[in-house]
C-alpha positions as CSV (number, residue, x, y, z in Angstrom):
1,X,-2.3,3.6,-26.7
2,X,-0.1,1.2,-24.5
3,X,0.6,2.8,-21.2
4,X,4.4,2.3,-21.0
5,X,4.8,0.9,-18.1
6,X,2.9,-2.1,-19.3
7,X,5.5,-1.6,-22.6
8,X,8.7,-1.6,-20.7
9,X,6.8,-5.1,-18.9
10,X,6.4,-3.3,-15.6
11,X,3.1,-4.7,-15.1
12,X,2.8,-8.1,-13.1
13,X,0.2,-10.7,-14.6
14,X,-2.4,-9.6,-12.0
15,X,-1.9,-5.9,-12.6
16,X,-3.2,-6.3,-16.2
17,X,-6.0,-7.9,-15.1
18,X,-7.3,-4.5,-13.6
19,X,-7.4,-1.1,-15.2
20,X,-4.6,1.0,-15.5
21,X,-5.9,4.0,-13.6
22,X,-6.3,1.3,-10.4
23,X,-2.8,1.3,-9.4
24,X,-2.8,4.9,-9.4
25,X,-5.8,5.5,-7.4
26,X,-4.6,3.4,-5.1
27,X,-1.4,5.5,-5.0
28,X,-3.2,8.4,-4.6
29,X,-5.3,6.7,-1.5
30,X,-2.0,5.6,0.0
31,X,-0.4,8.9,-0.2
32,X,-3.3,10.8,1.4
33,X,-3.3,8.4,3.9
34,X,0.3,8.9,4.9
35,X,0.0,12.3,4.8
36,X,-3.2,12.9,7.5
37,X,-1.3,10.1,9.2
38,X,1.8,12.3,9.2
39,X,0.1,15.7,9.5
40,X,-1.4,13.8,12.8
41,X,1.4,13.0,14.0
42,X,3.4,16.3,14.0
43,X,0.3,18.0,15.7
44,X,0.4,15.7,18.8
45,X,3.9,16.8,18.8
46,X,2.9,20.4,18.9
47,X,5.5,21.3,16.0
């Protein structure tokens, strides 16, 4: 099965060079990141 973002030619050269779950765990990564980052922020804040 083609993912289809790799279909619709989303995916850069370099990008098929890795699997297709890496983008996405790196997403995820990000996103929890920003979030503790966030969640840190508004509790110095005291809101």
């Amino acid at each position: 099965m083609v993912p289809a973002s790799r279909a619709n030619g989303a995916h850069t050269a370099n990008c098929d060079l890795l699997p297709d779950a890496f983008p996405y765990g790196v997403a995820l990564q990000a996103q929890a990141v920003l979030d503790f980052l966030r969640h840190d922020d508004t509790a110095e804040q005291g809101t």
